[in-house]
Legacy VTK file of the C-alpha trace (Angstrom):
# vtk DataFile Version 3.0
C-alpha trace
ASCII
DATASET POLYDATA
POINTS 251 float
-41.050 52.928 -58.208
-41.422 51.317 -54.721
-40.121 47.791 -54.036
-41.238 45.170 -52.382
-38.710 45.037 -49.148
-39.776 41.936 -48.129
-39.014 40.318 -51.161
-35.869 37.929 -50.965
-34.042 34.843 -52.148
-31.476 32.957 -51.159
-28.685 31.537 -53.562
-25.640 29.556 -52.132
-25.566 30.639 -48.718
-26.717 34.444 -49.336
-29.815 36.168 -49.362
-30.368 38.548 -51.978
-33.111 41.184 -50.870
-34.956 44.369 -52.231
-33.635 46.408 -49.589
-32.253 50.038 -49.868
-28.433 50.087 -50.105
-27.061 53.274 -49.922
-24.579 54.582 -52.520
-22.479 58.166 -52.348
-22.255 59.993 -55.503
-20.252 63.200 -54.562
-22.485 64.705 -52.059
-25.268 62.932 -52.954
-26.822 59.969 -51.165
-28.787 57.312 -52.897
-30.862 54.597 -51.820
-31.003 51.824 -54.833
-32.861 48.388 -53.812
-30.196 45.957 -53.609
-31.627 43.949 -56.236
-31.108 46.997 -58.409
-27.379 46.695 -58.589
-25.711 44.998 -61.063
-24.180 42.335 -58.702
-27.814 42.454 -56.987
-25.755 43.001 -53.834
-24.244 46.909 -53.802
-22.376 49.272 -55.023
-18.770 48.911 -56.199
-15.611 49.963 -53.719
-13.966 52.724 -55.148
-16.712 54.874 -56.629
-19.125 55.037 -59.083
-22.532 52.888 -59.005
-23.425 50.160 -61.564
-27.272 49.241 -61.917
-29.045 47.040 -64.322
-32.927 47.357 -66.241
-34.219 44.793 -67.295
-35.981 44.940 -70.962
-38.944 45.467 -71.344
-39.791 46.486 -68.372
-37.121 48.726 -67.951
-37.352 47.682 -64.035
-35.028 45.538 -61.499
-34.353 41.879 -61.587
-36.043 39.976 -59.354
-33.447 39.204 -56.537
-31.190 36.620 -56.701
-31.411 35.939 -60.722
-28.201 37.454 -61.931
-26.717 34.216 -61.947
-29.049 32.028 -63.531
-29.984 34.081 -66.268
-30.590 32.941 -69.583
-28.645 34.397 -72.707
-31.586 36.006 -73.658
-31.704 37.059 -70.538
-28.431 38.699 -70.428
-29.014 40.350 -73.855
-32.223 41.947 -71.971
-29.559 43.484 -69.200
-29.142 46.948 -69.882
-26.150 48.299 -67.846
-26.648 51.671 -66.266
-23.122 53.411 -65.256
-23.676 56.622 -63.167
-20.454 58.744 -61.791
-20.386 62.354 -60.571
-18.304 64.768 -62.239
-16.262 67.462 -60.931
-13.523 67.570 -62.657
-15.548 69.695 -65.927
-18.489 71.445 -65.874
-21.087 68.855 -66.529
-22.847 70.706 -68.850
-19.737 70.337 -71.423
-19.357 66.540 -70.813
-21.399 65.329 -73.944
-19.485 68.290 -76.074
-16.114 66.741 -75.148
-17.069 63.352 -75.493
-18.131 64.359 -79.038
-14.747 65.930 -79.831
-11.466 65.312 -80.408
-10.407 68.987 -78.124
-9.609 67.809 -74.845
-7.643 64.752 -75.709
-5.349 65.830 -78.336
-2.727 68.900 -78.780
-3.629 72.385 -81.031
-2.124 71.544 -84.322
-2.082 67.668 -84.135
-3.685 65.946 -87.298
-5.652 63.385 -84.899
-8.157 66.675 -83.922
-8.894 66.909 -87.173
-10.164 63.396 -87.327
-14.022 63.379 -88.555
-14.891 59.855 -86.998
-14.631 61.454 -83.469
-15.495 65.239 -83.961
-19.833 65.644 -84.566
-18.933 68.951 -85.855
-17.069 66.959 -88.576
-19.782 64.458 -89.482
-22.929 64.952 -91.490
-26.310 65.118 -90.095
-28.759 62.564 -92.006
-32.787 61.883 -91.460
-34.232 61.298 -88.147
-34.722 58.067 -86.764
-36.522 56.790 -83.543
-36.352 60.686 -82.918
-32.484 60.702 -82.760
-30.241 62.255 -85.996
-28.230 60.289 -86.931
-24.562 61.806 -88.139
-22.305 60.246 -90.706
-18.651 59.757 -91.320
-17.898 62.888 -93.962
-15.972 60.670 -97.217
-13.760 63.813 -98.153
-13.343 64.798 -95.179
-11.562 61.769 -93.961
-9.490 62.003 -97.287
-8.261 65.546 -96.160
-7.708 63.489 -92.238
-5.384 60.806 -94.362
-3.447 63.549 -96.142
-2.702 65.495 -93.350
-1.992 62.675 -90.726
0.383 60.689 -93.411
1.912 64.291 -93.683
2.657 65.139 -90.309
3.385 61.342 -88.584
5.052 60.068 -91.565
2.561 57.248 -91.835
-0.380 56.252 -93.573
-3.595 56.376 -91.613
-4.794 53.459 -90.645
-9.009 52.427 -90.896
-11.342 49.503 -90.205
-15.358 50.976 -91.431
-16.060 47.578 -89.717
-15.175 48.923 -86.138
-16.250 52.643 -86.837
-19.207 53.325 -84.349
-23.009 54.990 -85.655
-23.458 58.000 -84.175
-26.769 59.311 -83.003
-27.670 62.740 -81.166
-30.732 64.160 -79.342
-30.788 67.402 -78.717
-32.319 69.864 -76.558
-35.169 73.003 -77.819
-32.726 75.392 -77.597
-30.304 72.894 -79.693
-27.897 72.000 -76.684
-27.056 68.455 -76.785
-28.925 66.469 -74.513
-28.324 62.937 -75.862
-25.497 60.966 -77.573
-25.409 57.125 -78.254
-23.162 55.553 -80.303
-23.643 51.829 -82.088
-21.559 49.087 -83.625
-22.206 49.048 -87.269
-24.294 45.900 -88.259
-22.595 43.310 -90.349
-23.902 43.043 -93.783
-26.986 44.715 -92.518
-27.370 42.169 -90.130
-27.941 41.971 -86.128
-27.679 38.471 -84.002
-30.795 39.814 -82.523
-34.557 39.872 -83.570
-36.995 40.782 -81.462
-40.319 39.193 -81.615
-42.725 40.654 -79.094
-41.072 41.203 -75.718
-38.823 37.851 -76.960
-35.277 37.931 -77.986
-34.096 35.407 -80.612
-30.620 34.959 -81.391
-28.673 34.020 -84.434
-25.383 32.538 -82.958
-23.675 33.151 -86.721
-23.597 37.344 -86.767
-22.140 39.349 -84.045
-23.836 41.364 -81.410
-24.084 44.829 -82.440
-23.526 46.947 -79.445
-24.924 51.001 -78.116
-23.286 53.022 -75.362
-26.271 55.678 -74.674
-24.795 58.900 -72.576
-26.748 61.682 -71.080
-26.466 64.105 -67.912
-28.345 64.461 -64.533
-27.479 68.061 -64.999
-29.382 68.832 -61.632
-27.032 66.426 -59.788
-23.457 66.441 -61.707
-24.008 63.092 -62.832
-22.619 61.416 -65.584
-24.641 58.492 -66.578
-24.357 55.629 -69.547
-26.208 52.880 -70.950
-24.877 50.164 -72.969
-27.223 47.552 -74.218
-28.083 45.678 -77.568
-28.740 47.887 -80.433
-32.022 46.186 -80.997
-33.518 48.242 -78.441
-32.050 51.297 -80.153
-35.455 51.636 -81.434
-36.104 52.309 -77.299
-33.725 54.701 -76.151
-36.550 57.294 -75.152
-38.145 55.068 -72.699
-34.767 53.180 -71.432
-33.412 57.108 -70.951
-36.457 57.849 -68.939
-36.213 54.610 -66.747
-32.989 55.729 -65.755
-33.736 59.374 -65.028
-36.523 58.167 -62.751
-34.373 55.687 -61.026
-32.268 58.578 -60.001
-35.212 60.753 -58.847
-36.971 57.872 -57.084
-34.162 56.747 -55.185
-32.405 60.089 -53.911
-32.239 60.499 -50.584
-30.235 63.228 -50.223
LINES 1 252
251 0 1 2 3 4 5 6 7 8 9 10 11 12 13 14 15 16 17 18 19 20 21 22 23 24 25 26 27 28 29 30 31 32 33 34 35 36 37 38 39 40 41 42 43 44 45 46 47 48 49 50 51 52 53 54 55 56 57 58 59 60 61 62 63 64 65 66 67 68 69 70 71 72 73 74 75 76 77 78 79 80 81 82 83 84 85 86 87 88 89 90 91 92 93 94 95 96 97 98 99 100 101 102 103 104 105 106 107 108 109 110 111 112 113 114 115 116 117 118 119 120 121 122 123 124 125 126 127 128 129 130 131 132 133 134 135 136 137 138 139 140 141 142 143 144 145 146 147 148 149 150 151 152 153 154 155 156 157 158 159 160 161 162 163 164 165 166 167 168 169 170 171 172 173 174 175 176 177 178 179 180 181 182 183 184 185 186 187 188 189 190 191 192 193 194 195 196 197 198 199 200 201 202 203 204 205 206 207 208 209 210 211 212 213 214 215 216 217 218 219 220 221 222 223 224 225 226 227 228 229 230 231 232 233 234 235 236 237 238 239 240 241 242 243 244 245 246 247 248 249 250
């Protein structure tokens, strides 16, 4: 995954480049090309390092395009979030983010809610190699009961804004992957996809994926948000990313 240092362009005064900019993810040291970046400058004050692949070549922008991209173009941006973790052990981050444990108290109704526990929803067939997992119907009946019971008010629920869930998992059944979609309306996406082209019907929302997995190795939280027309994808986008951590470690 070399780059091409020499490569440059100038927009409005600056020149955006190829070169390696350093990042610090807890002790590790990373070396992204600048055009790799979501800003196609660097990475972020505070923490935490943004990058952006480009469909379908799951590679960098040319540098100096952010700005003048095209909607397509901006559809074809996958964002690619990586923090380190040391607050858990990283090997329980997916579990939590697939339960309701750490962010509610032993007894509350709300733990009990199946749209944000996977042990609560029900596995269906595979697709694009992921399983999916439903919402469980009597479950969230039970959820209503119990939550009107103990708060004193009825639960409230929009099926509209209630996310797909999709898991990967590991040989030995660990979870390895875990993406969650917008629900399309009426069946329908604002995207096609014809050939490497994106067409775009301006009348139906943008459905929506947040794809999260672990650099296990390196503590490293890492998630992808992109159009769920690529859904179909999420192998190869999780493998671009995974190498653009191993290609550009330094230390």
């Amino acid at each position: 995954m070399s780059e091409d240092a020499s490569q440059s362009r100038t927009v409005d005064g600056y020149t955006y480049t190829t070169a390696p900019v350093v990042a610090q993810l807890g002790p590790h040291r990373y070396a992204f090309p600048a055009n790799l970046y979501d800003d196609q400058i660097g990475p972020a004050i505070g923490g935490g390092v943004g990058l952006t692949l480009m469909w379908p070549e799951l590679k960098a922008a040319a540098p100096g395009t952010r700005a003048s991209r095209s909607m397509a173009d901006h559809h074809r941006a996958m964002s690619m979030s990586v923090d380190y973790i040391d607050g858990v052990p990283i090997t329980e981050l997916l579990g939590r983010m697939t339960s309701t444990d750490a962010t509610s108290e032993e007894g509350s109704a709300y733990r009990k809610d199946p749209r944000r526990r996977l042990d609560m929803r029900t596995p269906g067939a595979e697709q694009f190699g992921l399983t999916p997992y439903a919402i469980d119907e009597a479950r969230m009946v039970e959820f209503a009961q119990a939550y009107e019971k103990q708060t004193g008010m009825p639960a409230k629920r929009n099926a509209n804004v209630e996310s797909d869930w999709y898991i990967a998992r590991t040989p030995g059944g660990e979870l390895a992957t875990f993406i969650k979609c917008d629900k399309l309306q009426e069946g329908r996406d604002s995207l096609t996809l014809k050939g490497d082209q994106v067409e775009i019907d301006e009348n139906v929302p943008v459905s929506g994926c947040t794809h999260n997995f672990v650099d296990a190795d390196n503590d490293l939280s890492v998630t992808l948000s992109y159009p769920r027309v690529f859904l179909k994808d999420w192998k190869a986008i999780e493998a671009a990313a995974r190498g653009v951590l191993s290609a550009y470690k330094v230390e």
